[in-house]
N, C-alpha and C positions, 0 to 999 in steps of 0.2 A: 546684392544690388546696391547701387549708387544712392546715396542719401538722398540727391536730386531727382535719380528715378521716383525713388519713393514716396515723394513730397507731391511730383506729378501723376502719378498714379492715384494715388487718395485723390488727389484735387479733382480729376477728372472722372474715377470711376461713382466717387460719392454723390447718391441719386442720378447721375448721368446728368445732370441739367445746371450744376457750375464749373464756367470752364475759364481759365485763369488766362488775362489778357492782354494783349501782346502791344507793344510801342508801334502803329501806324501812323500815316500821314494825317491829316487831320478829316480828309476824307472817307479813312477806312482803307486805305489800297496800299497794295505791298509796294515798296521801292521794287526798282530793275532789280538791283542787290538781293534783296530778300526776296520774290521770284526765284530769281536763280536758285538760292541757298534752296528753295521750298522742293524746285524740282529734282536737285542735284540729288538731296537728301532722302525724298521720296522713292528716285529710280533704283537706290541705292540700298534703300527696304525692303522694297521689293526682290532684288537680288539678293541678297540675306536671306531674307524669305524662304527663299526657292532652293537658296543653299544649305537650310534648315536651322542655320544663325539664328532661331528664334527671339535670344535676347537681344542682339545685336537692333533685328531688326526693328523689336517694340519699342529701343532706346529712337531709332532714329524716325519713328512714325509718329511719335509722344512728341520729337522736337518739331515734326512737320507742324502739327495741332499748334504749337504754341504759335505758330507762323499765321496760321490758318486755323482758329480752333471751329468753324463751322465749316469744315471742308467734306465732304458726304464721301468720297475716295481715300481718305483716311481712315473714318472710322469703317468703311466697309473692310479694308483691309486690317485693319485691328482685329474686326470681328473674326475674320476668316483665321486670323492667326492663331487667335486664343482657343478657337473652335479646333486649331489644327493639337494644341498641347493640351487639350481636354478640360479648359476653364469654360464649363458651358455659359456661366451666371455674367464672367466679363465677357463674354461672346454676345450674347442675347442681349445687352447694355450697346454694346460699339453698334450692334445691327440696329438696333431702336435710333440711336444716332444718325443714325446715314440714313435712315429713313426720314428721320426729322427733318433734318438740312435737304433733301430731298427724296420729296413722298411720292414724286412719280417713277421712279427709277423702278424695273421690274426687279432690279436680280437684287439690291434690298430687300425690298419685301420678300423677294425669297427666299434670302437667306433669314431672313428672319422667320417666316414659314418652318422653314426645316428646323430652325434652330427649335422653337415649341415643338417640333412635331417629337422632335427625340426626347422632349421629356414630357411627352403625352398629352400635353394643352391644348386637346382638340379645339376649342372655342378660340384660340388667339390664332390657333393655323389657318382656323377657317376666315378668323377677321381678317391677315392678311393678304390669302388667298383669295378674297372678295374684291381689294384693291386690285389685286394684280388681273381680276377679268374684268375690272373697268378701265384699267390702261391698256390692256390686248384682247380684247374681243375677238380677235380674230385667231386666237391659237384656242384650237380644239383642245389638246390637253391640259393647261387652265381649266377652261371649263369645264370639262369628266372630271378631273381631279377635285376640284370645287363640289360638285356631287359626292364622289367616294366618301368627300370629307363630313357634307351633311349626311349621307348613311351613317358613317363612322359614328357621328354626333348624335346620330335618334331625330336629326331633320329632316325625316323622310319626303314628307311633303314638299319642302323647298330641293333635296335631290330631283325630284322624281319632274318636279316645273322645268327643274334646268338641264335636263334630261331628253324631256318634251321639245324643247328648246333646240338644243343639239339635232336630235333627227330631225328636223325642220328645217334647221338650216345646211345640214354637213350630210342630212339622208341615211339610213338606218344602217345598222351595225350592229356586230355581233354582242361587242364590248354593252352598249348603253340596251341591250334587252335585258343582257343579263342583270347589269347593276338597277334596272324597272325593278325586275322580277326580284331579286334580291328588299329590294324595298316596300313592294309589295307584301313580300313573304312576312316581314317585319311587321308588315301593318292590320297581319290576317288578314288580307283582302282576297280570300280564293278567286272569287272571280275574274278579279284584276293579274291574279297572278296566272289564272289559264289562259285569259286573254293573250295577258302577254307574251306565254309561249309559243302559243298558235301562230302570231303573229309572226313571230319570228320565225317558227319554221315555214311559213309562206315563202318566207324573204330567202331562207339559206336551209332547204329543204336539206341538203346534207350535212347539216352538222349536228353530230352525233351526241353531243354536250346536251344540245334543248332535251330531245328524244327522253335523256335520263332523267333529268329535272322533270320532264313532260310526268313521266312515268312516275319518279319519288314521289310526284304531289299526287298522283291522282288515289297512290298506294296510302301517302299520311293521310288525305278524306275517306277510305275507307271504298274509294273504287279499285277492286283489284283488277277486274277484266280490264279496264282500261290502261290500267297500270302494266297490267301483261303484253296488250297491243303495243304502246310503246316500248317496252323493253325489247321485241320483238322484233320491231322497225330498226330498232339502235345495235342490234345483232345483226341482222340483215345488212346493213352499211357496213359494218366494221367486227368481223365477229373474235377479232383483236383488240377490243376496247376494253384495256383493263378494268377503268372504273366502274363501265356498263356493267360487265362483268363481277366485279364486286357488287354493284349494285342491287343486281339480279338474284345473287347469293343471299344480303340481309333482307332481301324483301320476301325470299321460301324460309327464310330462319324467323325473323318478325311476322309470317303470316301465319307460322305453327306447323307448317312441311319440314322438319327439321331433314326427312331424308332426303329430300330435291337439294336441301339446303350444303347437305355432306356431300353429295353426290358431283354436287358442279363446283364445291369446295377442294374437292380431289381432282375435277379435270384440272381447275384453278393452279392449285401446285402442280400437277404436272406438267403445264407446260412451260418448257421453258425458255419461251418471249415472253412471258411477264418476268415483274422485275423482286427479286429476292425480296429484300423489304416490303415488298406487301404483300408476299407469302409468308412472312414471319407476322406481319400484323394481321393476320386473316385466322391465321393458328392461336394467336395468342386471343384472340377477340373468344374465343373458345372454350377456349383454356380458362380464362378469369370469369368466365359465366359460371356461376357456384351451382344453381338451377341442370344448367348443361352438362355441367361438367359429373353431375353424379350420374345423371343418365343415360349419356354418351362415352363414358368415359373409351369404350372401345374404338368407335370412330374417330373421335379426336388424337388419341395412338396411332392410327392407321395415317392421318394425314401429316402427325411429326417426322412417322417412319420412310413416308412418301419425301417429304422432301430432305429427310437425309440421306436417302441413296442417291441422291445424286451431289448433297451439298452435304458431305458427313464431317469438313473439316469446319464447319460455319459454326462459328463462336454462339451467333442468337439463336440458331437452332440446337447446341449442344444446351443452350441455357433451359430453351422452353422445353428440353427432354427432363434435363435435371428437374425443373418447377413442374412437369407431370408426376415426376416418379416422389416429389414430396407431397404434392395435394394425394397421390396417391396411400400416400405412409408407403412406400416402397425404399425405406432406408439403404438397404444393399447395394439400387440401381444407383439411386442418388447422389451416395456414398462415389462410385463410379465415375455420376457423368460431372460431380462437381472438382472431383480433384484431377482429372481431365482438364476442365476450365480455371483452376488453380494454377497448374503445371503451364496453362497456355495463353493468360490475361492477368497477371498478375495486378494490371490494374483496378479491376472491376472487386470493390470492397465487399458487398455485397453477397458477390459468391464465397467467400472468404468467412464471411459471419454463417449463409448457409451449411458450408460445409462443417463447422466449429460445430454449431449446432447438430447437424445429423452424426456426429462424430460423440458428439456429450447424449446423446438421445442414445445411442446405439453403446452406452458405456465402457464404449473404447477413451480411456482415461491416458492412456500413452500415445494414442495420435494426437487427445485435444492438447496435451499438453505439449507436444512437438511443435504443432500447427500453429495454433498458437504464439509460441514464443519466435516463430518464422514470421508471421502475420506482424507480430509487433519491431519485429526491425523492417520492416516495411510500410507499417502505419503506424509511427510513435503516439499520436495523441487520440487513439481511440480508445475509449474506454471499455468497450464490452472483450477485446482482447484480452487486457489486462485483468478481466475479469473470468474469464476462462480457463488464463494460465492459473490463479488462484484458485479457482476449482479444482482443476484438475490437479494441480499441486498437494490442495489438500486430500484429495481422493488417494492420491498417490502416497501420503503420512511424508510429505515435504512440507512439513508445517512451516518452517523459516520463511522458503521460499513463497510460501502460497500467502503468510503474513504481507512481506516484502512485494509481491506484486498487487496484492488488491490496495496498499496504503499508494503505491504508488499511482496506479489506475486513479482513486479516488480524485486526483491534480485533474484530469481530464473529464471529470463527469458534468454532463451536460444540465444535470439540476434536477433530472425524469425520477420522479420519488419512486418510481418500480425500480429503478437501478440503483439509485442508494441502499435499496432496501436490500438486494437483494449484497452489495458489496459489505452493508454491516453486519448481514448475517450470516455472510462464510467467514468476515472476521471475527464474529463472536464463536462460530464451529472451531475456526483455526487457536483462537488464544484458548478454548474452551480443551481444545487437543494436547495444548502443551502447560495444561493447569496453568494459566493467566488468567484466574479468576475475576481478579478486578476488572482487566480491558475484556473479557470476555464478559460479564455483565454488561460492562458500558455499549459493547456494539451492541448485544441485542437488543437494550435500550433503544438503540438509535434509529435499529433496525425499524422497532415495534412503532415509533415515531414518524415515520414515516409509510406505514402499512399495519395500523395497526389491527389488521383485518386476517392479517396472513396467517394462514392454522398451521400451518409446518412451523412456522418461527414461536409461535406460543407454546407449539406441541413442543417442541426440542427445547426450547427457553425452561419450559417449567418440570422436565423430564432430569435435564442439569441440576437445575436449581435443587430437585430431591435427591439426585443422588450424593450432592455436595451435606442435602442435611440443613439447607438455610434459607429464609423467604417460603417457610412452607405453604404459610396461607395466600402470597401471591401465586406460589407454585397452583395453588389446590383451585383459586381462582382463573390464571389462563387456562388449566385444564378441563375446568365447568365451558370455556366460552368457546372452546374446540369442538366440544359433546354438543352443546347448545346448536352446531352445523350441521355436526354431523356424528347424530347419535350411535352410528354404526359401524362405524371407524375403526378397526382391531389396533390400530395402532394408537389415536384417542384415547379408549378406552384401555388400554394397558399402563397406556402413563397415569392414567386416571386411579388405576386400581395401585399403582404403587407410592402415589402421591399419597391414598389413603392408608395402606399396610404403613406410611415413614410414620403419619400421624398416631398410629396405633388403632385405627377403623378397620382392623382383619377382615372382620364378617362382613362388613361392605364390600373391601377390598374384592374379597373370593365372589362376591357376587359381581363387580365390576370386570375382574379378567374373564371370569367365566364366561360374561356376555361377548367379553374381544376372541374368544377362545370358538363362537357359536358361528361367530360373522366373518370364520375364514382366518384365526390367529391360532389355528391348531399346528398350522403349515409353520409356522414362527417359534423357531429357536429361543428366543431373549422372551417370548412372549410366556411358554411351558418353562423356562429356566423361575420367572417371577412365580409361574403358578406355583409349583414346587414348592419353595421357600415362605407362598400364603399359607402351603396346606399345611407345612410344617409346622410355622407358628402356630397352625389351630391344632398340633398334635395327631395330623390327620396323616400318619407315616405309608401305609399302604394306598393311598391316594396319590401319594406323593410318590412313589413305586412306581407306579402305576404310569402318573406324567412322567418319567425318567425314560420311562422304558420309550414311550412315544420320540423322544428327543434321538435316542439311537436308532429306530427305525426309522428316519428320515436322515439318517448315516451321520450325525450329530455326534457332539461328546462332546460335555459338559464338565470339566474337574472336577468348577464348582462344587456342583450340587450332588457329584461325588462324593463329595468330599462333607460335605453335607450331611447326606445319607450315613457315613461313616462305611462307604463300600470299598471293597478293595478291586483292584482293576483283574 
């Protein structure tokens, strides 16, 4: 932009209230000439304008000002421009303007109105909005509008007067019962709020709207008969009233009928004149009930099943099957309905993380790791992908790669210390895999820095750290504060007993496995391989026989401790 632009912009937009001034007659009044220039210029903005010239146009609205700098048509059309290129702040400055230079003008002030309304200033919308029904009294929607506003604002009392106001002079309406009653409602005024539905349905016996309201309130005071008489009435008029309908349904599920409540939830879906989305919002309301959902879980099946036979290709309904089949732990189906919805939304991230997940749960380590690296040329800056792929990478003994994608993930991490935690601790597994002692140290460091709660990352951390031979007594210390959780741990407890066999503690040692050995580490390979090798050391050989033989009956084989024993194969 123009130096000159720039000079005139500062000068005009700073506080709005210096505006730089122009060579008049000594009067104050344009020559013929300047006139001219002022209109030529102006039509001429306008057209720019309308052509979407925006810059064109502000240079030549800026030169109108200098002409005219108190001109109310100028700065209304500033405003509208800057409102049109999304500068709300010189928007709401031009409109202030043209209100100033003149504050009777209605569509000022309403541009100025809207202009606060879009950035939520209820209080200034409403100050405008006050002008504007002292200059038109006589447009009804001013006035309502002015109400919504003080509802909006918590001015119930001054809606509800000018409200009062309205049916007195314009005569009752559906619009100004409901915005009473709504105010009302706000005010806990039961009384006021029956009133005024009664009222209402005097005036327009058939509208189906009061009926429900009638009903909802008399259901939240705890009158249910009554509640019932109108839901009844509102069925009777319209027995196609979806919301009635809805209505009818939380009020047998909120009264503790759950079966009335499943029952008209099922006609609910089946028919089909109502409208899709709020049969998926009627299911899902269900669904996310934690309470309902262990109790029902049948019925709520029955009503996903209902409306996918007829809507089987509908994305939210494959979704709310998927999210059944996981609150269920139904891995298999889930597995199913999400790479379905993979295959057919590739937008929806979400299912993408789900499916990763049922996919690493169900230790398919060659789909997470496909999916995955599909996911991430799809969503480069996600990080729980590129944290998957390094799982699974490393599950797979792709240590390079499983390095290479969690360093790189890390660029993307949102800062969630569960997710650091968990990316320093498959890079300490990962360097720990390809003896990189040092960086495998440092991440679990890092790890432990930001979780240092976490028992897998102590238990593994100090599990390393003795079979390296080094840091014993930190080793012998995470492995106390693992026990200190959870004293029953066979896997705790293992590391615990080998942490003491490094330090030369045998006899403790044998009594440490032996307890992981009581709590279900019989079943465990690495768990009877360590016994082995305690009983050894205590010289206790036919003991040690004894565990060996346990290792091959759970179809094991051990060189090791083959080799140990000094047996031959």
């Amino acid at each position: 932009m123009k130096f000159y632009l720039i000079i005139i912009l500062i000068f005009i937009t700073w506080g709005c209230t210096s505006l730089r001034k122009t060579e008049r007659s000594s009067k104050g009044h344009l020559s013929i000439e300047q006139q001219s220039e002022f209109d030529y210029q102006l039509s001429d903005a306008l057209k720019q304008k309308m052509l979407g010239n925006y810059n064109r146009a502000e240079l030549l609205l800026l030169k109108c000002l200098d002409l005219k700098p108190k001109n109310a048509v100028v700065y209304y059309e500033l405003s509208l421009l800057f409102g049109n290129i999304g500068d709300k702040n010189s928007a709401v400055c031009f409109a202030r303007k043209a209100v100033q230079n003149d504050p009777t003008n209605e569509w000022y002030l309403l541009q100025c109105a809207k202009l606060y309304q879009e950035t939520g200033k209820v209080d200034s919308v409403i100050y405008f909005f006050k002008n504007v029904v002292t200059i038109r009294p006589d447009k009804y929607e001013y006035s309502f509008k002015l109400a919504q506003l003080y509802l909006e604002g918590k001015y119930f009392k001054k809606s509800i007067k000018i409200l009062n106001r309205l049916e007195l002079s314009t005569g009752p309406s559906r619009d100004i019962y409901f915005a009473e009653y709504r105010n009302y409602l706000a005010l806990n005024d039961n009384k006021s709020c029956l009133n005024t539905l009664n009222k209402a349905l005097k005036k327009f016996p058939d509208e189906t709207r009061f009926y429900g309201l009638l009903a909802e309130h008399y259901a939240s005071i705890g009158n249910h008969d009554q509640a019932l008489i109108n839901y009844s009435k509102l069925l009777s008029l319209d027995a196609e009233d979806e919301r009635g309908n809805l209505s009818l349904i939380d009020f047998y599920r909120n009264s503790g009928d759950i079966q009335k409540s499943f029952y008209l939830s099922g006609r609910f879906i089946s028919n089909e004149g109502f409208k899709v989305p709020h049969k998926i919002e009627l299911i899902a309301s269900y669904l996310n009930d934690e309470v309902c959902f262990s109790k029902n879980r049948t019925e709520i099946k029955m009503l996903i099943d209902s409306f996918l036979s007829k809507n089987r290709e509908n994305l939210q309904g494959r979704t709310i099957l998927a999210n059944f089949y996981l609150k269920s732990n139904d891995l298999k189906n889930a597995r199913t309905e999400l790479s379905y919805l993979v295959a057919n939304s590739n937008s929806d991230i979400l299912v993408w993380e789900q499916l990763l997940f049922v996919l690493n749960s169900m230790n398919d380590m060659i789909g997470v790791y496909n999916l995955s690296d599909t996911a991430i040329n799809l969503f480069k800056d996600n990080p729980l992908f590129y944290l998957y792929k390094g799982i699974s990478a490393y599950q797979l003994k792709h240590y390079d790669v499983a390095i290479s994608s969690l360093k790189h993930g890390l660029k993307f991490s949102d800062g969630s210390r569960d997710l650091l935690s968990k990316y320093y601790s498959y890079l300490g597994e990962a360097y720990n895999a390809v003896s990189d002692d040092s960086n495998s140290d440092y991440y679990f460091e890092k790890a432990l820095s930001f979780d240092p709660k976490n028992f897998v990352i102590l238990n593994n951390y100090s599990y390393y750290l003795t079979l390296r031979g080094v840091r014993l007594d930190s080793a012998l210390n995470y492995s106390k504060r693992c026990l200190k959780v959870e004293p029953h741990n066979p896997i705790f407890l293992d590391t615990y007993a080998w942490v003491l066999y490094k330090i030369g503690k045998t006899n403790e040692a044998k009594t440490a496995i032996e307890g992981a050995l009581s709590y279900g580490g019989n079943k465990n390979k690495n768990i009877l391989e360590h016994y082995c090798e305690i009983l050894l050391k205590l010289n206790m050989r036919e003991s040690a026989l004894e565990c060996y033989k346990k290792i091959i009956e759970l179809g094991k084989e051990s060189p090791r401790i083959r080799e140990i024993l000094n047996l031959s194969k």
